[in-house]
C-alpha positions in Angstrom: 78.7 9.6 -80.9 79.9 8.4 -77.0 82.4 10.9 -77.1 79.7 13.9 -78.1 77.4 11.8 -75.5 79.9 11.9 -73.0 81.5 15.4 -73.2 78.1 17.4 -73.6 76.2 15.0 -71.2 78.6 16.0 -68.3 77.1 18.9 -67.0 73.7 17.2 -67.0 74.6 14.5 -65.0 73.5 14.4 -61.0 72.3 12.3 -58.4 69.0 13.2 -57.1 69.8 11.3 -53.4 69.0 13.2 -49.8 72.4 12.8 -48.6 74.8 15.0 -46.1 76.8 16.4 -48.8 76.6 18.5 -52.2 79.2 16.1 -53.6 77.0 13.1 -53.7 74.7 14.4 -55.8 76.9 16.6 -58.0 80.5 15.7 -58.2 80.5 11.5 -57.9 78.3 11.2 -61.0 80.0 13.3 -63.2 83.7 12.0 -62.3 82.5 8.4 -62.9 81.2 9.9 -66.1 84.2 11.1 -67.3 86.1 8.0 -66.3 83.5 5.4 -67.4 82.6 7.4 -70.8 84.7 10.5 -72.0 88.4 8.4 -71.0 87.3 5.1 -72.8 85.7 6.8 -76.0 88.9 9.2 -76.1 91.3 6.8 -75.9 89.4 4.7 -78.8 89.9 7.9 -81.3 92.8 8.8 -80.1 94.3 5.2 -81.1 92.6 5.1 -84.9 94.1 8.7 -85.3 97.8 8.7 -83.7 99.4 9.2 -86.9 98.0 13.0 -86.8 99.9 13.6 -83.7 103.8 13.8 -85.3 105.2 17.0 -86.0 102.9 19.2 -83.9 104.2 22.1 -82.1 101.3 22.3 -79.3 101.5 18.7 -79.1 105.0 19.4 -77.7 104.0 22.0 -75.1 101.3 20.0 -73.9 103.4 16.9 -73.3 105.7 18.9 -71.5 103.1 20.3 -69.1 101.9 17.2 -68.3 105.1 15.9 -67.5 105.8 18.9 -65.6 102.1 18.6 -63.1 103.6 14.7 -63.1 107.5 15.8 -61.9 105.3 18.8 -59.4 103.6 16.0 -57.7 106.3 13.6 -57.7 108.5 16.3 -55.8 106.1 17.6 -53.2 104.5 14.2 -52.1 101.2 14.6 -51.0 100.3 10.9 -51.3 96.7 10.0 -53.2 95.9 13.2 -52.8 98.4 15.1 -55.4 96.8 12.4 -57.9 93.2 12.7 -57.3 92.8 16.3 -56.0 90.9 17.4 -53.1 88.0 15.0 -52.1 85.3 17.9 -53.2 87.4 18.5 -56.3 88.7 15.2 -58.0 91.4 17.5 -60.0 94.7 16.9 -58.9 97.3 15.5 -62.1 95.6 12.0 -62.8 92.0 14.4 -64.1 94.8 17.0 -65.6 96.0 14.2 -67.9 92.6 13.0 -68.5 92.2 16.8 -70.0 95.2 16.3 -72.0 93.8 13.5 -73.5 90.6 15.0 -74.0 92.5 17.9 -75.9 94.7 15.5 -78.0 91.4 13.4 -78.8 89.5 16.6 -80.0 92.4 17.8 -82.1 92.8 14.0 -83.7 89.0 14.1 -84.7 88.9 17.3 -86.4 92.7 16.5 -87.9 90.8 13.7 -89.8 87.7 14.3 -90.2 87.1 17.7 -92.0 83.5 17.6 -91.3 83.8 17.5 -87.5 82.8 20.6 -86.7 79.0 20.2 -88.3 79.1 16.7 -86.9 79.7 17.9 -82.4 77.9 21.4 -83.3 74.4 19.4 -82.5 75.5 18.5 -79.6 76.8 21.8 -78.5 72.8 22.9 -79.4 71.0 20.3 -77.6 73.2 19.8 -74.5 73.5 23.5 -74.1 69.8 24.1 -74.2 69.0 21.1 -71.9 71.2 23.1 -69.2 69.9 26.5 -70.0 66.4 24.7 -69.2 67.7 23.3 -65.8 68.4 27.3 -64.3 64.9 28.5 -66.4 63.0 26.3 -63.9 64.9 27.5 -61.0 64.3 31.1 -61.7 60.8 30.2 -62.2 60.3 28.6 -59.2 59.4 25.1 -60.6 63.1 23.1 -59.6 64.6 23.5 -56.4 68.2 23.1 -55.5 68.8 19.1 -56.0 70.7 18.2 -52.6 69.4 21.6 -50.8 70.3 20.3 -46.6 73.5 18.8 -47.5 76.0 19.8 -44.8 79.5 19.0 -46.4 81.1 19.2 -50.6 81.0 22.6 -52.7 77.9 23.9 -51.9 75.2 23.9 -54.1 73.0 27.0 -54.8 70.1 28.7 -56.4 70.4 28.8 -60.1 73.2 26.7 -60.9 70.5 24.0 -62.4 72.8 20.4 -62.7 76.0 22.3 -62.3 75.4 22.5 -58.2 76.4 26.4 -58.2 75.5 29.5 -60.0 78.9 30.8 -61.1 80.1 26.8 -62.2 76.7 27.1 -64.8 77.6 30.7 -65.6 80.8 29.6 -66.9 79.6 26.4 -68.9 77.2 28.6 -70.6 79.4 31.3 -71.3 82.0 29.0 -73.3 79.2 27.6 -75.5 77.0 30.6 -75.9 79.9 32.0 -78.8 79.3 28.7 -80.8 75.7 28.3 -80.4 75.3 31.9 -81.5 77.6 31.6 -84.8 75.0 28.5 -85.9 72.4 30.8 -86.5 71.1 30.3 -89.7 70.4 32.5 -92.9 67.4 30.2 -94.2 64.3 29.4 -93.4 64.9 26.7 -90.3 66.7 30.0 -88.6 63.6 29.3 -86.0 64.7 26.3 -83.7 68.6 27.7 -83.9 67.3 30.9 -82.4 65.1 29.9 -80.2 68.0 27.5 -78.4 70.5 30.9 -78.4 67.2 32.5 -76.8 67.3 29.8 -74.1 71.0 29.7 -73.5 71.4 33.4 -72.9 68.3 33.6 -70.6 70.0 31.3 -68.2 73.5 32.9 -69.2 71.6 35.9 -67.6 70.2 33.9 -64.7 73.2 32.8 -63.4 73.9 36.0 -62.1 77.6 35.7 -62.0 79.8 38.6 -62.6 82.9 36.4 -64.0 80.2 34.7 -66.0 78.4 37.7 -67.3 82.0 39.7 -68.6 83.5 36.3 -69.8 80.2 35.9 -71.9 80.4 39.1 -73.2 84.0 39.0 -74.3 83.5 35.6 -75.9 81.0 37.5 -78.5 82.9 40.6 -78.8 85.7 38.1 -80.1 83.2 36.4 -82.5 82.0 40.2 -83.8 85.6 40.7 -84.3 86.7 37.7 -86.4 83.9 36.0 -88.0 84.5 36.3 -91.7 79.8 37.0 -92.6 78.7 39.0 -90.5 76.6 38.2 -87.7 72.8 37.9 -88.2 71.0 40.6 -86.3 68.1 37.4 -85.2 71.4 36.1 -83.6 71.9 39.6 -81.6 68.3 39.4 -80.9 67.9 36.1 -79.4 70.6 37.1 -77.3 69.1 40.2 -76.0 65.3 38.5 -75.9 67.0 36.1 -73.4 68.5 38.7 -71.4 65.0 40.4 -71.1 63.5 37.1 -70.3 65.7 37.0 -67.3 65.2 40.6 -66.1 61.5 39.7 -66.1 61.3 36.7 -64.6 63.2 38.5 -61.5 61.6 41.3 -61.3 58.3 39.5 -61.4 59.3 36.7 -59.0 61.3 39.1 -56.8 63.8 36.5 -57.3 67.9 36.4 -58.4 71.0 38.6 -57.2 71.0 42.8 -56.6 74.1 44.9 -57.9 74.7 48.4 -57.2 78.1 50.2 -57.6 78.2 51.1 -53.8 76.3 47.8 -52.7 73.3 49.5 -51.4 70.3 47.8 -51.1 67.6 48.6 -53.9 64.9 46.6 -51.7 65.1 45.1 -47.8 64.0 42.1 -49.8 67.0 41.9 -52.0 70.4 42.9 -50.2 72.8 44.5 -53.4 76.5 43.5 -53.2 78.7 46.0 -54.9 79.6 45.2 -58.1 83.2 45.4 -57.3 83.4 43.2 -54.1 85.4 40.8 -54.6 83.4 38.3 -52.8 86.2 37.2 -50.4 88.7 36.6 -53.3 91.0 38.8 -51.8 92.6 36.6 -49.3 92.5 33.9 -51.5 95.1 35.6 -54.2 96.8 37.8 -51.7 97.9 34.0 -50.4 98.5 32.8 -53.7 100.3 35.6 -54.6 102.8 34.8 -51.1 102.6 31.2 -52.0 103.8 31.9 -55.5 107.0 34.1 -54.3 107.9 31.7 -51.7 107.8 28.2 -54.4 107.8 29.7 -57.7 109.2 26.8 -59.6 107.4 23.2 -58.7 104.4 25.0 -56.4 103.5 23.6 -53.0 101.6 20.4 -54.2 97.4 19.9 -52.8 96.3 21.2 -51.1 98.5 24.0 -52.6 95.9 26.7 -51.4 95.6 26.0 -46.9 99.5 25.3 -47.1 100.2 28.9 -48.3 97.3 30.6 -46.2 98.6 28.9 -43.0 102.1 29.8 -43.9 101.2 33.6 -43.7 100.8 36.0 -41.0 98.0 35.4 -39.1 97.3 38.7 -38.8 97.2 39.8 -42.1 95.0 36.9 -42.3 92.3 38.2 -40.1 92.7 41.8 -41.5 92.4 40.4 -45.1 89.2 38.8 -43.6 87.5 41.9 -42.5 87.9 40.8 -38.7 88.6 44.0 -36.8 89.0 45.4 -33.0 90.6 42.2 -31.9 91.7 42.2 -28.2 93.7 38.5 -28.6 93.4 35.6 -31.3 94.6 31.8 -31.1 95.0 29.7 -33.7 93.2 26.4 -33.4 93.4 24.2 -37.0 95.3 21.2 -36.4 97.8 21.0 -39.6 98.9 23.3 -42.3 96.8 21.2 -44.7 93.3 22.6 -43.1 91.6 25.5 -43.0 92.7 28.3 -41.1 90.8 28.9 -37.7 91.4 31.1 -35.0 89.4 31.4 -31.6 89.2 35.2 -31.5 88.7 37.4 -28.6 87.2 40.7 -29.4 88.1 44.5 -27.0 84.4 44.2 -26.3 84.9 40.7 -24.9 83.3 38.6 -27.3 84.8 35.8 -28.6 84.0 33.7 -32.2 85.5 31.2 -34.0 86.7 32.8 -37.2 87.1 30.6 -40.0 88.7 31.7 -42.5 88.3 30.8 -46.7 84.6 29.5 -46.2 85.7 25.9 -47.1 86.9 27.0 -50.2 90.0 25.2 -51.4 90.5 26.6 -55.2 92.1 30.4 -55.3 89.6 31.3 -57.9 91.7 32.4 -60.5 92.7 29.4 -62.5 96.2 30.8 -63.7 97.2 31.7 -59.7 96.6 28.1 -58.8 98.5 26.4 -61.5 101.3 28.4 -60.5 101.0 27.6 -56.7 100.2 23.9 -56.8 102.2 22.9 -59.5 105.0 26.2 -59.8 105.1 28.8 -62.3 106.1 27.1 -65.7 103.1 25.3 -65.4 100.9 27.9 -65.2 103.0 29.6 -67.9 102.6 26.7 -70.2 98.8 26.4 -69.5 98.2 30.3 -70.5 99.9 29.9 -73.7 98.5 26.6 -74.5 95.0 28.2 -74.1 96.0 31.6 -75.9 97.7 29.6 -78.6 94.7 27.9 -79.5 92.7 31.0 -79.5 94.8 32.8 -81.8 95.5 30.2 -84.2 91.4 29.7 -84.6 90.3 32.8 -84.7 90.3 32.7 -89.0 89.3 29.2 -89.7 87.2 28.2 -86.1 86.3 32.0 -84.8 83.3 30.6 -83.0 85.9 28.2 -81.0 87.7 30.8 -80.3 85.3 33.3 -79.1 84.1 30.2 -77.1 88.0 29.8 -75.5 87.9 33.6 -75.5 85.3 33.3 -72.8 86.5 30.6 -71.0 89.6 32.2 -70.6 88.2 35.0 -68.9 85.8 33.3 -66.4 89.0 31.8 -65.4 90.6 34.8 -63.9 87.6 34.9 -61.2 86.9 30.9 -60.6 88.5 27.9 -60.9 88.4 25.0 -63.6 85.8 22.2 -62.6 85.7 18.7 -63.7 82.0 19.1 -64.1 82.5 20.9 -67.6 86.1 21.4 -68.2 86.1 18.9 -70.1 84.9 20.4 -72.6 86.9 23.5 -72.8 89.7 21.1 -73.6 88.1 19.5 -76.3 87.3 23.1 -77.5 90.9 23.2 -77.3 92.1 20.3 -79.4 89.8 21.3 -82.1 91.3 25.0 -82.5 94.7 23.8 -82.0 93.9 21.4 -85.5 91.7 23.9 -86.9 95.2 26.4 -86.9 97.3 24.0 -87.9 95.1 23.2 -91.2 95.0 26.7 -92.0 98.7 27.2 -91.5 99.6 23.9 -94.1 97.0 25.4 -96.3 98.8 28.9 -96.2 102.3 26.8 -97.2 100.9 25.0 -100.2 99.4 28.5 -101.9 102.7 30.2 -101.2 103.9 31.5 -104.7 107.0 29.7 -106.2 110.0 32.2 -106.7 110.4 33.1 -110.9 113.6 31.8 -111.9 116.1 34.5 -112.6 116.7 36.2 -116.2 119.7 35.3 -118.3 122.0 38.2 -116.9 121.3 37.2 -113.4 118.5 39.7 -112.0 115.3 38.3 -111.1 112.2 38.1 -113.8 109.3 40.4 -113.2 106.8 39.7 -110.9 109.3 38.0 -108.4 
């Protein structure tokens, strides 16, 4: 019960302070959460269950990642930093290993304890809905943004409810939607079931998040695809009631985000962005991408991100950037380990501080980072980790695996958080188990070979 508390008690956690930055209100509780909580209880069930951890394939793979993010850091220094992450991040290796134990705790639990899965599903319910309800009273005006003034941390914005931003609760929702949606019932008590799935896709809906909306969708595709009854139309309906719900709500309140396909404006009162901006991701992968050539076995270390940007050109920098009819630039950061700023003078005469990568520090695509912080057979062994325990659900767990599905997906447009990760990893150790019971159970119904006939050629039905 501490573990379930801790892991789906994450994302509700904040810190309701007036203070000069996001992270104060949003990151510090959560990271003493997961210290002070999930690390303790996971380490307790890890230890009454270690004898489930022998002979395990993924087991192997993930002690060698960690050890490889260990041997990453070791090698490109860095100081506290490689070990705690960026100060508005808290992910550098030390919260990596706390995922791997998160993993290794979740895939202990359901190795012995067959009924684990009706034991944590609750908790996926109730902590899901209590989220879903935190972006609801955004989009109907009765919450505010906890923190809105704050000057410094990952900024906080409209509907992403205890989460801080919209695309972190997009992606939290989108990994649990899948499960909570396979819980629907056939009986009677169908009712409060529904009505949570109702909840969680309305604010699935509200987070208005691109990444968030495809990952979502993918993640019940997947569960269309591979789970064994099919699923209950009142479970396709609660989805799409929640949807509506959100379309409402911002068509009444005039509220929410505006996409078209060219990015024209619908109203003056809500500016569209086209559906296929980017959003300033560009730069950020295009400098992965030259980060990743130029170390592509142990990565550049943290702030793996700044180092590569300021290592490029910095006029494919600017152009990358949009910044156009420039007369003369100069750079002005101080170190390769901040963000890149130039004092630019335009052919008009103007001149603006251009500062580039809007304080974001994460390349927004979880994959490209692994491979530039920590080099490519890190990232490599993260993608199959994660795809491995997809597949090896997606017969005995396909709700966990549509879950992963969708994680998976969001992270190809934003980075991994400590605020929910978490419990994508326990996700994780749970389908890794769930495979490995239904490949033991495949080798004990294998069919003995017939014993051959007396002149040597096998017996019928061999």
């Amino acid at each position: 019960m501490l573990l379930l508390l801790g892991l789906f008690g994450l994302p509700l956690l904040i810190n309701p302070v007036i203070t000069l930055s996001f992270d104060e209100v949003y990151l510090g509780p959560k990271v003493w959460w997961i210290y002070g909580v999930i690390v303790p209880a996971s380490m307790l069930l890890l230890w009454q269950g270690k004898q489930t951890l022998s002979n395990s394939r993924s087991i192997l793979l993930l002690s060698l990642w960690s050890a490889w993010l260990v041997l990453s850091a070791l090698l490109n220094g860095g100081g506290g930093q490689a070990w705690w992450g960026n100060p508005d991040r808290a992910d550098g290796v030390l919260m990596h290993l706390v995922y791997a134990l998160v993993l290794l705790t979740g895939f202990v639990w359901a190795s012995v304890d067959s009924a684990s899965y009706q034991r944590w599903t609750p908790a996926v319910l109730l902590g899901g809905s209590l989220l879903a309800l935190t972006n609801i009273q955004q989009q109907m005006g009765l919450l505010g943004i906890p923190g809105e003034g704050a000057v410094s941390g990952v900024v906080a914005t409209l509907y992403g409810g205890t989460l801080g931003h919209r695309g972190y609760l997009g992606g939290a929702l989108a990994l649990l939607l899948p499960v909570a949606a396979a819980t629907v019932p056939r009986s009677r008590s169908w009712w409060l079931i529904w009505s949570v799935v109702t909840l969680m896709s309305w604010a699935w809906a509200g987070s208005f998040t691109r990444g968030a909306w495809l990952a979502g969708a993918l993640g019940l595709i997947w569960l269309v695809l591979w789970q064994r009854k099919r699923v209950p139309w009142r479970t396709w309906g609660a989805v799409a009631l929640g949807i509506v719900l959100c379309v409402v709500t911002a068509q009444v309140r005039g509220a929410g985000r505006s996409f078209s396909i060219s990015g024209t404006a619908t109203s003056a009162a809500v500016p569209a962005q086209a559906l296929a901006d980017s959003s300033g991701r560009g730069v950020l992968w295009n400098s992965a991408l030259f980060g990743i050539q130029r170390r592509p076995l142990w990565g550049w270390g943290t702030p793996a991100l700044l180092q590569a940007m300021n290592a490029r050109s910095s006029e494919k920098l600017l152009a990358e950037n949009g910044t156009r009819h420039i007369e003369a630039f100069r750079k002005i950061n101080r170190n390769n380990n901040e963000f890149p700023n130039f004092l630019v003078t335009y052919r008009d005469g103007r001149k603006e501080r251009v500062f580039l990568g809007g304080a974001v520090n994460k390349v927004h695509n979880e994959y490209l980072d692994y491979a530039l912080t920590y080099g490519l057979p890190a990232a490599l062994a993260f993608t199959v980790l994660l795809g491995w325990a997809i597949w090896s659900s997606r017969v005995a767990a396909p709700a966990l695996s549509a879950g992963l599905v969708a994680y998976a997906a969001y992270l190809f447009t934003w980075p991994e958080v400590v605020r929910f990760a978490p419990i994508a990893w326990f996700f994780m150790g749970v389908a890794l188990a769930a495979g490995a019971s239904t490949r033991r159970a495949a080798v004990k119904v294998q069919p003995c070979p017939s014993p051959p006939s007396k002149n040597g050629t096998p017996s019928p039905g061999s």
